[in-house]
KELOTOR-299155 format. One record per residue (C-alpha): residue number from 1; residue in three letters; x negated, y, z negated. Coordinates in nm, 2 decimals. Each point is the difference from the previous one (the first is absolute). Layout:
REM KELOTOR-299155
SITE   n res      X      Y      Z
SITE NUM ala      X      Y      Z
...
END
This chain:
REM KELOTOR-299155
SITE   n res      X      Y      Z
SITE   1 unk   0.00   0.00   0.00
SITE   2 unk  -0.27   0.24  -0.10
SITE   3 unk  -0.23  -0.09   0.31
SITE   4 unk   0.36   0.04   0.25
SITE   5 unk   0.05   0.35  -0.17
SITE   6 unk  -0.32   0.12   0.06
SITE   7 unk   0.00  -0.12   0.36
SITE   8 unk   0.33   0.18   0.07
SITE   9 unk  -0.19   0.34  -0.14
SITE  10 unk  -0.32  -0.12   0.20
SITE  11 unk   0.21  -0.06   0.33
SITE  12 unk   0.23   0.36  -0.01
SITE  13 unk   0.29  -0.26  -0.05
SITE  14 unk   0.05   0.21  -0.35
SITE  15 unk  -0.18   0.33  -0.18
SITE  16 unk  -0.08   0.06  -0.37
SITE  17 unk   0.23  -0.17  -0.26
SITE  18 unk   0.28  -0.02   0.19
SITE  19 unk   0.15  -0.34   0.13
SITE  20 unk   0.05  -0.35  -0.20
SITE  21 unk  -0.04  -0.38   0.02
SITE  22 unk   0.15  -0.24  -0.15
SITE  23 unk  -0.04  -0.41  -0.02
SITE  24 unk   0.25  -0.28  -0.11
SITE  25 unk  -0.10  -0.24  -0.27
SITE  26 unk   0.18  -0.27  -0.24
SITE  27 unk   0.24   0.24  -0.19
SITE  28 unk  -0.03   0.29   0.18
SITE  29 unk  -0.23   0.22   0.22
SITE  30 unk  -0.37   0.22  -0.06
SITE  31 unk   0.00   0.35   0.09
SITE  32 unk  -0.21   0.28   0.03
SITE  33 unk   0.03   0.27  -0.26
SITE  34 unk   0.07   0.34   0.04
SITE  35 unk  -0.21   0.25   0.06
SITE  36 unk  -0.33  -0.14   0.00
SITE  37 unk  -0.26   0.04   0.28
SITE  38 unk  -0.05  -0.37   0.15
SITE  39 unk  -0.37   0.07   0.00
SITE  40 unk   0.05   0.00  -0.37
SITE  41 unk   0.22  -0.30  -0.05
SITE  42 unk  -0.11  -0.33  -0.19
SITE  43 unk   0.18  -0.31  -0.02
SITE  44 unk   0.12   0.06  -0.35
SITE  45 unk   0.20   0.35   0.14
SITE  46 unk   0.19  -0.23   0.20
SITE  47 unk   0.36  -0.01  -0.17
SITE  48 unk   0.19  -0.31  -0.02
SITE  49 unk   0.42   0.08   0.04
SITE  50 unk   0.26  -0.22  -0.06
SITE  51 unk   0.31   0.00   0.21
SITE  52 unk   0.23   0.20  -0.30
SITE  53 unk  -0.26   0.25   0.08
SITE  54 unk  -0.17   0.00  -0.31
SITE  55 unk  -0.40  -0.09  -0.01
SITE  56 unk  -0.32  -0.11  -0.15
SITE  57 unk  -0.33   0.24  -0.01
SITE  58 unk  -0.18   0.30  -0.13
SITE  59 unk   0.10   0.20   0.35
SITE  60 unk   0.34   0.18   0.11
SITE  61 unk   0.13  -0.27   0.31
SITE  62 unk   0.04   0.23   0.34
SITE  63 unk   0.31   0.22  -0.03
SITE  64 unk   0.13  -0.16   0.33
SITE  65 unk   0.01  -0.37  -0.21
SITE  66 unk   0.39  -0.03   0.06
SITE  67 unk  -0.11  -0.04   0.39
SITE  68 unk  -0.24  -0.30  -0.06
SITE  69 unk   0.21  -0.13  -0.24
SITE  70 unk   0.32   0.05   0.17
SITE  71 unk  -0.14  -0.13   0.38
SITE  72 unk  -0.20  -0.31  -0.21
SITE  73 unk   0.34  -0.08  -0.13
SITE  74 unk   0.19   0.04   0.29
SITE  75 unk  -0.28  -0.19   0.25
SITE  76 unk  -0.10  -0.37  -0.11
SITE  77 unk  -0.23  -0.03   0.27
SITE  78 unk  -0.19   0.37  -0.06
SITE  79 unk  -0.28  -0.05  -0.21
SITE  80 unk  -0.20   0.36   0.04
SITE  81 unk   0.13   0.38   0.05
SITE  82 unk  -0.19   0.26   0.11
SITE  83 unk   0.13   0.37  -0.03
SITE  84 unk  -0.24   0.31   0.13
SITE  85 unk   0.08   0.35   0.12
SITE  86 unk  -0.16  -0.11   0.30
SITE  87 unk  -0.07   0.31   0.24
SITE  88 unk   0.20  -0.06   0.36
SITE  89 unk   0.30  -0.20  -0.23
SITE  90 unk   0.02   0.26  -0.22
SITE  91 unk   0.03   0.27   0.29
SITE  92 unk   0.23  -0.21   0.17
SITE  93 unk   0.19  -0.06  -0.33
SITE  94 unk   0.04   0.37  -0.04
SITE  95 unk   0.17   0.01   0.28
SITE  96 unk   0.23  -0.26  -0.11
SITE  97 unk  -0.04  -0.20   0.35
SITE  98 unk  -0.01  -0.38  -0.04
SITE  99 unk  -0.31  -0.11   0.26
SITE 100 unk   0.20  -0.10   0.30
SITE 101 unk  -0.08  -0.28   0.30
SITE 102 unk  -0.26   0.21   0.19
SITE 103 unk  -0.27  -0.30  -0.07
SITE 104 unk   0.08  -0.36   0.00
SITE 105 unk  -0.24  -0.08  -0.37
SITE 106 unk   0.28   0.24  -0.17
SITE 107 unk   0.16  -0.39  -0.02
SITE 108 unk  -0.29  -0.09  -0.23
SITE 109 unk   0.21   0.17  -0.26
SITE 110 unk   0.27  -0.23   0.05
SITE 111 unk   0.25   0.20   0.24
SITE 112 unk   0.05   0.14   0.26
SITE 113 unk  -0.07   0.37  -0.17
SITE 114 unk  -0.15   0.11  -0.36
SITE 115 unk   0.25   0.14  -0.19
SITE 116 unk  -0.02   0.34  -0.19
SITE 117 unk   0.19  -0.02  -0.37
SITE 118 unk   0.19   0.29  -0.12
SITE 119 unk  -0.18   0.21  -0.25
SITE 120 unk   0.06  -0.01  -0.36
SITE 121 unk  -0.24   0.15  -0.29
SITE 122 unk  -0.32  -0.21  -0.03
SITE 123 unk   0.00  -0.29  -0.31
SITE 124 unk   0.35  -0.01   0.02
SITE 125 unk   0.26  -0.29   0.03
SITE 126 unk   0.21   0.22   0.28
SITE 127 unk  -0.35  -0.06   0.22
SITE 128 unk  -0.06  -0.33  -0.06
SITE 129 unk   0.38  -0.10   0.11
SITE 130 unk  -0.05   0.25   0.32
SITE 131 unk  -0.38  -0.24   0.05
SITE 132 unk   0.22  -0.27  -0.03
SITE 133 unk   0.26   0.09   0.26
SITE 134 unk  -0.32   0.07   0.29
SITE 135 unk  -0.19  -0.29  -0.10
SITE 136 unk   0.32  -0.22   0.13
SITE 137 unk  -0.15  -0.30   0.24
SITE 138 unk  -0.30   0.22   0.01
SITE 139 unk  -0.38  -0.03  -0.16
SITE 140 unk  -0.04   0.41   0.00
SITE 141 unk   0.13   0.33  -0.05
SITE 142 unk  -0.07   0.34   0.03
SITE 143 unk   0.19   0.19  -0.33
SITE 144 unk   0.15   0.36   0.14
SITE 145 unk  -0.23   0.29  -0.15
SITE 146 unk  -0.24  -0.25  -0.20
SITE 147 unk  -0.18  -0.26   0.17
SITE 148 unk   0.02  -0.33   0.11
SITE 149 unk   0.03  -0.42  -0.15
SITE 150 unk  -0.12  -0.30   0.17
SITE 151 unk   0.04  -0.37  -0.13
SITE 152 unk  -0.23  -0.31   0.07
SITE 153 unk   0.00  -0.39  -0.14
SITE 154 unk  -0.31   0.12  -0.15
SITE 155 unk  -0.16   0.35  -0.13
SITE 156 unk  -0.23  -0.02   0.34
SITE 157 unk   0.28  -0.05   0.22
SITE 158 unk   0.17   0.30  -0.12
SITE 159 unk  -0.26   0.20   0.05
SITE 160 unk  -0.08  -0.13   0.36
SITE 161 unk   0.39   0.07   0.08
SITE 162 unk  -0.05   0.35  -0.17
SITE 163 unk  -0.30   0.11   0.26
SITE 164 unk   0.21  -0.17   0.22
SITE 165 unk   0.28   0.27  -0.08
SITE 166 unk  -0.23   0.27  -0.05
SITE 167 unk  -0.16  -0.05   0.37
SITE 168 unk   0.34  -0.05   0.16
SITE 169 unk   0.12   0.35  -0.19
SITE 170 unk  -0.30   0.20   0.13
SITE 171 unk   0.08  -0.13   0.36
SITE 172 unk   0.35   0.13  -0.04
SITE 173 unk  -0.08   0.34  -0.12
SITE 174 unk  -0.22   0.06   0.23
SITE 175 unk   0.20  -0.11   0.29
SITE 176 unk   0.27   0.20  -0.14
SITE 177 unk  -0.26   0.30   0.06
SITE 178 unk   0.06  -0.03   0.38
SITE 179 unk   0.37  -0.10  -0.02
SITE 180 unk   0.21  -0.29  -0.11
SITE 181 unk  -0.15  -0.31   0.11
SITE 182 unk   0.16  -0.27   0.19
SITE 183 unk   0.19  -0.28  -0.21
SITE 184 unk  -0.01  -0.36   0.08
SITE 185 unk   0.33  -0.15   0.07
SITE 186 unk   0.16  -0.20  -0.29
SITE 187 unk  -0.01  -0.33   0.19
SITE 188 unk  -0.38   0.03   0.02
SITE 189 unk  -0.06   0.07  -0.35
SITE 190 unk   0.18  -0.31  -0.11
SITE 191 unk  -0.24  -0.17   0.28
SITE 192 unk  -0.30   0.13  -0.18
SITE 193 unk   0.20  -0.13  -0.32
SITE 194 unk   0.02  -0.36   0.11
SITE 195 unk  -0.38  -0.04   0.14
SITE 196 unk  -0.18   0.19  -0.29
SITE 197 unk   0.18  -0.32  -0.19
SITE 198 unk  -0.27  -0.25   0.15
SITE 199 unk  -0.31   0.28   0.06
SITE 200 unk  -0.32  -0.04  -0.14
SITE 201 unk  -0.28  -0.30   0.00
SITE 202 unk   0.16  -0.34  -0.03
SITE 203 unk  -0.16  -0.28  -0.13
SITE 204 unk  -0.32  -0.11   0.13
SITE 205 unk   0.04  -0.33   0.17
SITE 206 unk  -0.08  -0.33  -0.22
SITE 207 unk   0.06   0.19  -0.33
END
């Protein structure tokens, strides 16, 4: 967790303090704690939350812990959740635009668009529920006026789908700087859908 949040400072994915992590485990989930530079972070600052949303530690859990908690509860298969203030999402979040069809890897999210939630006040139930609403069939986010979430098996492959998000953001933006880009048509989406669900290496033969 410490060695993912300082990559996503190292990598422009997040700046400063901002953003959060979180893990599941037997009884609950680790998260990051609030306020704290990740270059500063030790193991022992990680803070262990139980799903009543009370917790274990000598640190203050992220403010944004009824997200984690609420999509780890909601998500058997999620295992890791990544949430940064991510430059192109963010600017695209501001804007309150979901990222649209213009690029066929938009389906690595899990749709055929990323949704934007409706804004609500940061730490508060009101944004987890609107989280909740975007994050429908989907792996990622943007959240209007705040940043972005993206959801993995693992801690790794949340933060692979987040760059993923990020890159596809800053494409949009600045294709939006010359005009609004073409979208792909629905029916091709939901092509891109079906063969990302046998991409990647296979097996090596006589394995």
């Amino acid at each position: 967790m410490i060695a993912t949040g300082r990559r996503m400072n190292a990598t422009g994915l997040n700046q400063g303090t901002s953003g959060n992590l979180s893990v599941r485990v037997e009884g609950g989930f680790l998260l990051t704690p609030s306020g704290m530079d990740y270059d500063a972070l030790v193991p022992e600052d990680m803070v262990r939350m139980r799903m009543d949303g009370t917790y274990e530690g000598h640190r203050e859990p992220s403010t944004e812990w009824r997200i984690h908690r609420d999509i780890l509860a909601t998500r058997p298969e999620v295992g890791g959740v990544l949430h940064a203030h991510s430059m192109f999402s963010t600017s695209v979040a501001c804007l309150r635009r979901p990222i649209p069809a213009f690029h066929y890897m938009v389906t690595r999210a899990g749709g055929e668009d990323i949704r934007c939630s409706d804004y609500a006040t940061f730490g508060t139930e009101e944004l987890s529920r609107h989280v909740l609403v975007a994050l429908e069939g989907r792996l990622a986010c943007l959240m209007a006026n705040h940043g972005m979430v993206a959801l993995g098996a693992t801690l790794a492959g949340a933060f692979k789908l987040a760059v993923e998000v990020e890159t596809l953001a800053a494409m949009y933006w600045r294709a939006l700087q010359v005009g609004e880009p073409v979208l792909l048509e629905p029916a091709e989406m939901r092509r891109v859908l079906e063969k990302f669900k046998t991409y990647g290496q296979k097996p090596a033969r006589g394995s």
